[in-house]
PyMOL CGO cylinders between C-alpha atoms (Angstrom):
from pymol import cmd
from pymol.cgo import CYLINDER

trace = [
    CYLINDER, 109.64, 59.43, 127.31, 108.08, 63.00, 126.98, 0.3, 1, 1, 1, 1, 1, 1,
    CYLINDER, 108.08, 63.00, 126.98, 109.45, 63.22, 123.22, 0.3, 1, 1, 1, 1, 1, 1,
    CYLINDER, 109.45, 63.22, 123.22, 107.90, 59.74, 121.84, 0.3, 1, 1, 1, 1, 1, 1,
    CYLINDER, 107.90, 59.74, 121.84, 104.28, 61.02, 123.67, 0.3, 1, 1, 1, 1, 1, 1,
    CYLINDER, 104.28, 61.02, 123.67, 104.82, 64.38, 121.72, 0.3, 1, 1, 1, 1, 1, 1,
    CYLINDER, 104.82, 64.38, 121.72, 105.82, 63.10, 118.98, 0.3, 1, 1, 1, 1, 1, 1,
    CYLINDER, 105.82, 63.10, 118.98, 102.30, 61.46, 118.79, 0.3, 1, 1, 1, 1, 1, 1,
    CYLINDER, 102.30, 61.46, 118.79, 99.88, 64.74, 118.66, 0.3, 1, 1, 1, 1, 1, 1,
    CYLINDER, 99.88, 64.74, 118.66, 97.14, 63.12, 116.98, 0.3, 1, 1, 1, 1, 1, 1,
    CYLINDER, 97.14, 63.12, 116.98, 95.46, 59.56, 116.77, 0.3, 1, 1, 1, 1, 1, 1,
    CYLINDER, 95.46, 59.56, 116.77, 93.22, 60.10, 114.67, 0.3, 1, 1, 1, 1, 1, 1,
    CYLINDER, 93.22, 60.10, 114.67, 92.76, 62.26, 111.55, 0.3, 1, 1, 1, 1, 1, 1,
    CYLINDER, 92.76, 62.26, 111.55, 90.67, 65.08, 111.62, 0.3, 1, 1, 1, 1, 1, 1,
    CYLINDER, 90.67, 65.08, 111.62, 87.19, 65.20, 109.79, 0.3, 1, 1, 1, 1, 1, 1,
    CYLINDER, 87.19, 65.20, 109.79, 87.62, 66.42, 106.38, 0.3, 1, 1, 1, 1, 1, 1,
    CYLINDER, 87.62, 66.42, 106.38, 84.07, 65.69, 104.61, 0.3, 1, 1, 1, 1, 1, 1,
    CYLINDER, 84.07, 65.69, 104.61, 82.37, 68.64, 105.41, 0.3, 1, 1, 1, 1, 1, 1,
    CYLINDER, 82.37, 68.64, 105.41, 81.02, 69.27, 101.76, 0.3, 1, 1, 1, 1, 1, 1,
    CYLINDER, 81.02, 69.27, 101.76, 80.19, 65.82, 101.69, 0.3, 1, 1, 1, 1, 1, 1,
    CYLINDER, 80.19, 65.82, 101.69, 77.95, 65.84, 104.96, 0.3, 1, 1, 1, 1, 1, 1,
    CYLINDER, 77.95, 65.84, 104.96, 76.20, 69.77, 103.43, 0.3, 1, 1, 1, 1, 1, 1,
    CYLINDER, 76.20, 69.77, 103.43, 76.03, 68.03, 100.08, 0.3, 1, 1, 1, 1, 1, 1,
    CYLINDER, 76.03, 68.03, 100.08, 73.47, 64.94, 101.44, 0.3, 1, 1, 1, 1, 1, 1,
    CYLINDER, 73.47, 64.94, 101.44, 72.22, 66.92, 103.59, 0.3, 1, 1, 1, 1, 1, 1,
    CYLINDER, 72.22, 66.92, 103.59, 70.73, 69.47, 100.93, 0.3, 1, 1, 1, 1, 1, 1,
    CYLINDER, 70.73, 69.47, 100.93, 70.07, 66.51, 98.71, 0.3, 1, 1, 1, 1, 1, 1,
    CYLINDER, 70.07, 66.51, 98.71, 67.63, 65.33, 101.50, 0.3, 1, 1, 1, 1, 1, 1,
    CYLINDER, 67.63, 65.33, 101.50, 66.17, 68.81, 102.25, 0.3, 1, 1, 1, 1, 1, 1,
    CYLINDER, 66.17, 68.81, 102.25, 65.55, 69.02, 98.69, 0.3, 1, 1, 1, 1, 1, 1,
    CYLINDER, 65.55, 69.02, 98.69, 64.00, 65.82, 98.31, 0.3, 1, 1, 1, 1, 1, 1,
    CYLINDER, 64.00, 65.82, 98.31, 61.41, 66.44, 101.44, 0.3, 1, 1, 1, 1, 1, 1,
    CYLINDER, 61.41, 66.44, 101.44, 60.45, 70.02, 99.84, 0.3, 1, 1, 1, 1, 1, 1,
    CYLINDER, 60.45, 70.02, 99.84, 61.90, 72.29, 102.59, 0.3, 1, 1, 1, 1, 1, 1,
    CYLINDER, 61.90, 72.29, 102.59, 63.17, 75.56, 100.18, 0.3, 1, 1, 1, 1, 1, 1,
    CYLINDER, 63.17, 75.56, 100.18, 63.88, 77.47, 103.25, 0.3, 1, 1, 1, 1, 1, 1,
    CYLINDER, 63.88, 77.47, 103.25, 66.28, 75.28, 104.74, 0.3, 1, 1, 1, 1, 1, 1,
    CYLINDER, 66.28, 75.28, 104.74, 67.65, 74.09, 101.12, 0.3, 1, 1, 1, 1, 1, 1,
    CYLINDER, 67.65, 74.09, 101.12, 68.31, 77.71, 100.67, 0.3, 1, 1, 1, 1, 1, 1,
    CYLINDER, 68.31, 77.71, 100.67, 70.47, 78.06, 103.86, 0.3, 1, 1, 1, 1, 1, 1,
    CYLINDER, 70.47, 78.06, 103.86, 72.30, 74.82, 103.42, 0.3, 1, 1, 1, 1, 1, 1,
    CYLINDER, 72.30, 74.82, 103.42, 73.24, 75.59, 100.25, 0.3, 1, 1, 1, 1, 1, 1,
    CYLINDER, 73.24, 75.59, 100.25, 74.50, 78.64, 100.87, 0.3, 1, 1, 1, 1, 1, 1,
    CYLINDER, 74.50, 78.64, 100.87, 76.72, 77.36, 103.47, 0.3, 1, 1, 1, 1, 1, 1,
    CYLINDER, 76.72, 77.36, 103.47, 78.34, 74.95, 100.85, 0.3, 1, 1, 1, 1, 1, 1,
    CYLINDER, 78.34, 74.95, 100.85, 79.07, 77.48, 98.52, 0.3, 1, 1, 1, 1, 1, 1,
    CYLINDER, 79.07, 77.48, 98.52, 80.70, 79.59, 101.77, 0.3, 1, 1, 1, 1, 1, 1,
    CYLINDER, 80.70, 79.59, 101.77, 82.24, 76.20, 102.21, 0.3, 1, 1, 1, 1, 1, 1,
    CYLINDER, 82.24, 76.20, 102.21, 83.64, 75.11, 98.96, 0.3, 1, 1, 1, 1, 1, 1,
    CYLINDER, 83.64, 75.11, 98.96, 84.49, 79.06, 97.97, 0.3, 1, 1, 1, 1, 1, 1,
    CYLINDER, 84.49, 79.06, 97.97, 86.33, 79.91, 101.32, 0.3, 1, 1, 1, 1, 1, 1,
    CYLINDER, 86.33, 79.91, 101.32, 87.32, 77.30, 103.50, 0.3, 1, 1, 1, 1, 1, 1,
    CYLINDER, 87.32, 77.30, 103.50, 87.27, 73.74, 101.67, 0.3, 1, 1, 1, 1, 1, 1,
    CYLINDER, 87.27, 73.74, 101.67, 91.63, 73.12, 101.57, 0.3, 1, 1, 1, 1, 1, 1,
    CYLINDER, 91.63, 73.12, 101.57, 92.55, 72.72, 97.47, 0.3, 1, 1, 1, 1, 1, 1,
    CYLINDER, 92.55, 72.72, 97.47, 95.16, 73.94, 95.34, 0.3, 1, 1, 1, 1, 1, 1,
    CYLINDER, 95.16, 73.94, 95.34, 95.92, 77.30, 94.15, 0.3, 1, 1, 1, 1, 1, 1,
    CYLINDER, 95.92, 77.30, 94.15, 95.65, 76.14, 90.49, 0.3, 1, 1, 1, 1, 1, 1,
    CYLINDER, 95.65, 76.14, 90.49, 96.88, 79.97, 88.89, 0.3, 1, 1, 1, 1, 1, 1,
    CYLINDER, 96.88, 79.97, 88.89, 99.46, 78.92, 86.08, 0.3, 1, 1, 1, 1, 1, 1,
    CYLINDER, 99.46, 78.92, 86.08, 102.61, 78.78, 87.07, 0.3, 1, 1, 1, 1, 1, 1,
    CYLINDER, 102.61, 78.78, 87.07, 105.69, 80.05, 84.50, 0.3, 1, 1, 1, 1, 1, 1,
    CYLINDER, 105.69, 80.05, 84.50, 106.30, 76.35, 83.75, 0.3, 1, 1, 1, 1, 1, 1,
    CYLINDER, 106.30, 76.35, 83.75, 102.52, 76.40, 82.23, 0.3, 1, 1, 1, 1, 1, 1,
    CYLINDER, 102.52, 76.40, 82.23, 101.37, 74.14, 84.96, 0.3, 1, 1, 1, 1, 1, 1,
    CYLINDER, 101.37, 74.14, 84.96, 98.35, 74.18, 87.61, 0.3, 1, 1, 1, 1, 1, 1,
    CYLINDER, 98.35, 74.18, 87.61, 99.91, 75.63, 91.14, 0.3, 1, 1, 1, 1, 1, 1,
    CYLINDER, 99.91, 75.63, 91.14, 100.10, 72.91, 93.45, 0.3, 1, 1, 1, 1, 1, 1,
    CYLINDER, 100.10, 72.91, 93.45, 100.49, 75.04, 96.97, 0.3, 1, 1, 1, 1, 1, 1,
    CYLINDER, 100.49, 75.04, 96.97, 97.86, 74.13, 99.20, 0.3, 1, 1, 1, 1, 1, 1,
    CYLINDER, 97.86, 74.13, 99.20, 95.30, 77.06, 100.09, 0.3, 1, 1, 1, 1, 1, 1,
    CYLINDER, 95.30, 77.06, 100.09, 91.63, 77.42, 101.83, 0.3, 1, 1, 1, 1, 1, 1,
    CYLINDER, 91.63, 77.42, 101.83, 88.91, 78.09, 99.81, 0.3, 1, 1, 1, 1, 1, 1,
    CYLINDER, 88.91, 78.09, 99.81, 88.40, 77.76, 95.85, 0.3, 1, 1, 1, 1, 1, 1,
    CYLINDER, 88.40, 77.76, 95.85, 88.53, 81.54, 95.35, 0.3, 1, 1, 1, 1, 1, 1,
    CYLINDER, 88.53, 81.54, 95.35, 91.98, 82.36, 97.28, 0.3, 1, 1, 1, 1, 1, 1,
    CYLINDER, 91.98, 82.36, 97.28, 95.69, 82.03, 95.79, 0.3, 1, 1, 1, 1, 1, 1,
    CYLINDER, 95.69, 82.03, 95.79, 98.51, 81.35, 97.26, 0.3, 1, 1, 1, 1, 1, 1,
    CYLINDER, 98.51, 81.35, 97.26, 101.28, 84.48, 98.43, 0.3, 1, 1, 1, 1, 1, 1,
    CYLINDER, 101.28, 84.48, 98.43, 102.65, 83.82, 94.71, 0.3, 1, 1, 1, 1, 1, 1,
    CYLINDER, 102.65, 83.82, 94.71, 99.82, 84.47, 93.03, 0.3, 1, 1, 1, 1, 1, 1,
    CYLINDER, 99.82, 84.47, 93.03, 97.91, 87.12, 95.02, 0.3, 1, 1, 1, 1, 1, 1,
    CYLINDER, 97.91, 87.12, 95.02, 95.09, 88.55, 92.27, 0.3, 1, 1, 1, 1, 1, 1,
    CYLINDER, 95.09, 88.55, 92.27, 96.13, 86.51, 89.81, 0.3, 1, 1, 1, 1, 1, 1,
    CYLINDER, 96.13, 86.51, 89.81, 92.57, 84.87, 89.69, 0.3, 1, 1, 1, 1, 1, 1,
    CYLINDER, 92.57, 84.87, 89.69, 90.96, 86.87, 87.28, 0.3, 1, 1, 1, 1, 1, 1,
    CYLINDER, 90.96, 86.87, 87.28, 88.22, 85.40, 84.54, 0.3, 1, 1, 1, 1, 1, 1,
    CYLINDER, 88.22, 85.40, 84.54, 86.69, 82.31, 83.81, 0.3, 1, 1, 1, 1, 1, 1,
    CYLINDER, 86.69, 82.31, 83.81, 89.45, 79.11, 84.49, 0.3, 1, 1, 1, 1, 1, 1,
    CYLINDER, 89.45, 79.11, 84.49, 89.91, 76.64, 81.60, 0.3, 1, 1, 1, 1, 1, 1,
    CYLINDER, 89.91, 76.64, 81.60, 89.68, 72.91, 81.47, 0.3, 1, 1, 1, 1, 1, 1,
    CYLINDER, 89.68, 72.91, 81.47, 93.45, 71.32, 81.71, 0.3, 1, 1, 1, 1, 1, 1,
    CYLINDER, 93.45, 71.32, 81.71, 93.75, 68.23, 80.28, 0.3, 1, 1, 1, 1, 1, 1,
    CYLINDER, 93.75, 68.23, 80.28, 95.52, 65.28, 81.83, 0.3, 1, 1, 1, 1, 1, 1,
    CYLINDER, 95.52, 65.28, 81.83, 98.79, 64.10, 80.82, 0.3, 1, 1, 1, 1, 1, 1,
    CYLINDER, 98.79, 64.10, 80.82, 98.84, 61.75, 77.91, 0.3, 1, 1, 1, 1, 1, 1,
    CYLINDER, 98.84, 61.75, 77.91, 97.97, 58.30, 78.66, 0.3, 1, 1, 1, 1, 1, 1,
    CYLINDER, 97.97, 58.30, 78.66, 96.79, 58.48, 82.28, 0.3, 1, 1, 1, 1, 1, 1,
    CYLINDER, 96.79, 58.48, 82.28, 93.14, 58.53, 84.01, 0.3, 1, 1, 1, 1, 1, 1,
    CYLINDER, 93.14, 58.53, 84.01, 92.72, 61.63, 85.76, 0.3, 1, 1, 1, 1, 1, 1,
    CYLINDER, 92.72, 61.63, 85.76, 90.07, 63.70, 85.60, 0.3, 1, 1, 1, 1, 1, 1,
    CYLINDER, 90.07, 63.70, 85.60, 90.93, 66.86, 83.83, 0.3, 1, 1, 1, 1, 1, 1,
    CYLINDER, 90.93, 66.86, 83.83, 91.56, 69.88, 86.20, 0.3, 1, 1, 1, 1, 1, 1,
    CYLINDER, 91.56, 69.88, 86.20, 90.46, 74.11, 86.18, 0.3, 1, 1, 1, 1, 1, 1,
    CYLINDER, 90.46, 74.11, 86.18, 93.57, 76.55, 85.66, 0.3, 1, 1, 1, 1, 1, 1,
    CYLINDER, 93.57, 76.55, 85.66, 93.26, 80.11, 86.06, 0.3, 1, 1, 1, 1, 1, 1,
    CYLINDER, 93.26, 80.11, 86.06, 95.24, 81.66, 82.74, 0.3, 1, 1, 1, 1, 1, 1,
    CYLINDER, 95.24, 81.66, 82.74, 97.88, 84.37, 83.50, 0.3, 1, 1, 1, 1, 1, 1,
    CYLINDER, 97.88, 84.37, 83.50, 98.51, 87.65, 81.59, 0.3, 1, 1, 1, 1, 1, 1,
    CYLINDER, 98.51, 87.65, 81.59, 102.00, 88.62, 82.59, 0.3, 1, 1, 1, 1, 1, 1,
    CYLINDER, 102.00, 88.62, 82.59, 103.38, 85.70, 81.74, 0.3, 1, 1, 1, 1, 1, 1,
    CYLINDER, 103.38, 85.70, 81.74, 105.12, 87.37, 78.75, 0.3, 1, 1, 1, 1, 1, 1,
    CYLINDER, 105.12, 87.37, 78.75, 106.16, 90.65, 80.52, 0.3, 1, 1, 1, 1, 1, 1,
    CYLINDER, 106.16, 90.65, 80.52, 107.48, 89.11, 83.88, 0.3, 1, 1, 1, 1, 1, 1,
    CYLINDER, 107.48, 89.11, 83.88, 111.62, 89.11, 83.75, 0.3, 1, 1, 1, 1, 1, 1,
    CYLINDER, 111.62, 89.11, 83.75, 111.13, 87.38, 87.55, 0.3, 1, 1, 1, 1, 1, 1,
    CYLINDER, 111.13, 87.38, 87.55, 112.78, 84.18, 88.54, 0.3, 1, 1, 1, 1, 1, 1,
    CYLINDER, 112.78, 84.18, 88.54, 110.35, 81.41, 88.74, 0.3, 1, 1, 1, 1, 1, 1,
    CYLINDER, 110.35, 81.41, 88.74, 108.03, 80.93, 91.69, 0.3, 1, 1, 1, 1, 1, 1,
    CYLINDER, 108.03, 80.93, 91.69, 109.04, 78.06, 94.25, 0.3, 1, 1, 1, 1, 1, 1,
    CYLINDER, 109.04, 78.06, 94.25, 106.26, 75.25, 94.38, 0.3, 1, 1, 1, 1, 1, 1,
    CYLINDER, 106.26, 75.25, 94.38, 106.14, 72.59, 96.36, 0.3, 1, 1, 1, 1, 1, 1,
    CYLINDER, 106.14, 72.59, 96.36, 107.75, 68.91, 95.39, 0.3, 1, 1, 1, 1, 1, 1,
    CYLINDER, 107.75, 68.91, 95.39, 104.35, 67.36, 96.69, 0.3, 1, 1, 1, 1, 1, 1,
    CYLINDER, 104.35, 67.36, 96.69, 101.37, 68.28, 97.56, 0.3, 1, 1, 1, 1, 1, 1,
    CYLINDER, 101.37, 68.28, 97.56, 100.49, 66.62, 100.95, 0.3, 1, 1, 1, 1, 1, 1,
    CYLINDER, 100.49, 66.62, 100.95, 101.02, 67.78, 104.25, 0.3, 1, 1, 1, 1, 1, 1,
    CYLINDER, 101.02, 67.78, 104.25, 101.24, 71.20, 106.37, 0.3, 1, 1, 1, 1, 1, 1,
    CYLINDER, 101.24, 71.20, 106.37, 104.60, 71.88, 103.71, 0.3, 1, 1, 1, 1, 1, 1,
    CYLINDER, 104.60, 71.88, 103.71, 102.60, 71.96, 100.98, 0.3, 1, 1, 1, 1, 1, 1,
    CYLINDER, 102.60, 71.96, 100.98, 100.28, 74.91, 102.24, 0.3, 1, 1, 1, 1, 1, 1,
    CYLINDER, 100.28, 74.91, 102.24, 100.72, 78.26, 101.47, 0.3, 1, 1, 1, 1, 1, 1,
    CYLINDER, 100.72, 78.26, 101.47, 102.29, 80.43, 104.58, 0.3, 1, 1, 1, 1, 1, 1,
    CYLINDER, 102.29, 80.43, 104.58, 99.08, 82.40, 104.63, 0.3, 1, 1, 1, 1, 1, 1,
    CYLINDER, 99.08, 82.40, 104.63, 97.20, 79.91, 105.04, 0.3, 1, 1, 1, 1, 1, 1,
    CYLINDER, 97.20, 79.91, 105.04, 98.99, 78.33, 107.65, 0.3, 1, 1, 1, 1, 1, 1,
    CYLINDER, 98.99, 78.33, 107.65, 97.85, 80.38, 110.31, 0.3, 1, 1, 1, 1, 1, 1,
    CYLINDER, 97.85, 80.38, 110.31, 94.46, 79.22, 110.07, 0.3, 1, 1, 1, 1, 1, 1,
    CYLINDER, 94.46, 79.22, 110.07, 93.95, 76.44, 112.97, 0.3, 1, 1, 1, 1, 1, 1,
    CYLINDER, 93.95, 76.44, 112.97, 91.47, 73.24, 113.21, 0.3, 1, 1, 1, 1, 1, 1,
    CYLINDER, 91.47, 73.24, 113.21, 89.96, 74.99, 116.24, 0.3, 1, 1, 1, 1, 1, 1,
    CYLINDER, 89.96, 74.99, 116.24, 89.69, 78.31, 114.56, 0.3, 1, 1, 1, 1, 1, 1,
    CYLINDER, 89.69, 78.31, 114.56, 87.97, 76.03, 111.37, 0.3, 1, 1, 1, 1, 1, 1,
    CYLINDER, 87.97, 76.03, 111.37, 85.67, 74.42, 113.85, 0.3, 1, 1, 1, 1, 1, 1,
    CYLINDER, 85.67, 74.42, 113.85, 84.70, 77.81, 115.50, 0.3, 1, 1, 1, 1, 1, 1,
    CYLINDER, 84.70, 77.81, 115.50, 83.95, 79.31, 111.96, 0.3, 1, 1, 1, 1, 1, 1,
    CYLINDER, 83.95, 79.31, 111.96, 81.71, 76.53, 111.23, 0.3, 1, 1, 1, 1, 1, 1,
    CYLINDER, 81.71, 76.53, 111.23, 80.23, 76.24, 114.40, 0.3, 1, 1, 1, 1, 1, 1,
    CYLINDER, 80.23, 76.24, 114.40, 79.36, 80.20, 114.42, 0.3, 1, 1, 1, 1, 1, 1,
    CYLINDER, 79.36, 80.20, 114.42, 77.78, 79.84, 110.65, 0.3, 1, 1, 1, 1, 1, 1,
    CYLINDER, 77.78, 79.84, 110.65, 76.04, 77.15, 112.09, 0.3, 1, 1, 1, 1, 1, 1,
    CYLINDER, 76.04, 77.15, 112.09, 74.62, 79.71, 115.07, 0.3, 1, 1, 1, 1, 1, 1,
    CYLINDER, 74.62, 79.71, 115.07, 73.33, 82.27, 112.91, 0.3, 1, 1, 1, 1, 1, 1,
    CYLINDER, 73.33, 82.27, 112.91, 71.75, 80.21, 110.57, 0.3, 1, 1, 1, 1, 1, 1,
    CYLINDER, 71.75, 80.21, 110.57, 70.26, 78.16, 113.89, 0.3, 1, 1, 1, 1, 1, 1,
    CYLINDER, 70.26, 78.16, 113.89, 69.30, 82.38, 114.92, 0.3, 1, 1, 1, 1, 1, 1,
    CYLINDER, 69.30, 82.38, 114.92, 68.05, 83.09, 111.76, 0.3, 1, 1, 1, 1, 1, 1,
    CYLINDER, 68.05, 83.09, 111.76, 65.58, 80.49, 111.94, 0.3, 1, 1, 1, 1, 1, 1,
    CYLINDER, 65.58, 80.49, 111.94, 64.27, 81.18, 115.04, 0.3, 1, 1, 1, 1, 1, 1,
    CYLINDER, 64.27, 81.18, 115.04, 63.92, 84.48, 113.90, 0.3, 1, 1, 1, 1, 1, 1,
    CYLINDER, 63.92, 84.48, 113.90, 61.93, 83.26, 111.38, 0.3, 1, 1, 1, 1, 1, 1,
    CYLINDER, 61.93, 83.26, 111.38, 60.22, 80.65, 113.55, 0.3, 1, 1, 1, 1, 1, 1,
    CYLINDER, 60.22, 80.65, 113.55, 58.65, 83.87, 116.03, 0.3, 1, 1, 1, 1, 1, 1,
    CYLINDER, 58.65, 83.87, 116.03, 57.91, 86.51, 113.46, 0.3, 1, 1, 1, 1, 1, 1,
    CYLINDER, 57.91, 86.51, 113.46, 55.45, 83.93, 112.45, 0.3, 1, 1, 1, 1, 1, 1,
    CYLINDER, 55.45, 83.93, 112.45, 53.98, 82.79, 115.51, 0.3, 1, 1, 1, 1, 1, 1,
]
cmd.load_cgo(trace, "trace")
């Protein structure tokens, strides 16, 4: 009995649409004129999208392919490809006859030199496999608590703001 109810963590899936929910929101700010607050909210999506926001790691791989391991945050790689994000990505096309959208990939410059087997990547994509080990430790409570404290200074900040000018 104790295993089935454990087995059974979760009911529901956790919120995910974060740059969704900053992106209307800043549409709306901009729309009623408030620069301050557009300001602020759009920072936060860019701290969003750049550094917490889960994506691929999308450095080429040896097999001249987009990296597939899961990581946090546009600007990070994962353990395989630690400062391999250097430069301006280019635009990957999509395979021959299908309808994907095309997709970034970060160029590397020791492909040529490197005499190292090939990296592991994951078979799929989904799931907590798929991440990169780094990036496992990161939590949904430890997420929530970021967001929640960006949320607090900005909320500070604006109080701040709110008694300097009477």
């Amino acid at each position: 009995m104790a295993g089935r109810s454990r087995a059974r963590r979760r009911a529901s899936t956790p919120f995910r649409g974060w740059g969704s929910l900053l992106g209307v929101v800043l549409i709306f700010a901009l729309y009623q004129h408030l620069w301050r607050a557009s300001f602020w909210i759009f920072l936060t999506l860019v701290l969003y999208v750049g550094l917490l926001r889960v994506t691929v790691c999308r450095v080429e791989t040896r097999h001249h392919r987009p990296c597939r391991w899961r990581v946090r945050g546009f600007l990070r790689t994962c353990d395989y490809h630690v400062g391999l994000k250097r430069g301006l990505p280019t635009l990957l096309r999509p395979p021959s006859g299908g309808l994907a959208l095309p997709m970034l990939m970060w160029s590397r410059w020791d492909l040529a030199t490197s005499t190292d087997l090939p990296e592991p990547q994951p078979v799929t994509a989904v799931g907590t496999a798929a991440y990169s080990p780094r990036d496992r430790r990161l939590s949904d409570g430890q997420l929530q608590n970021l967001i929640g404290g960006a949320a607090l200074l900005v909320g500070i900040a604006q109080l701040v703001v709110a008694v300097v000018k009477g």
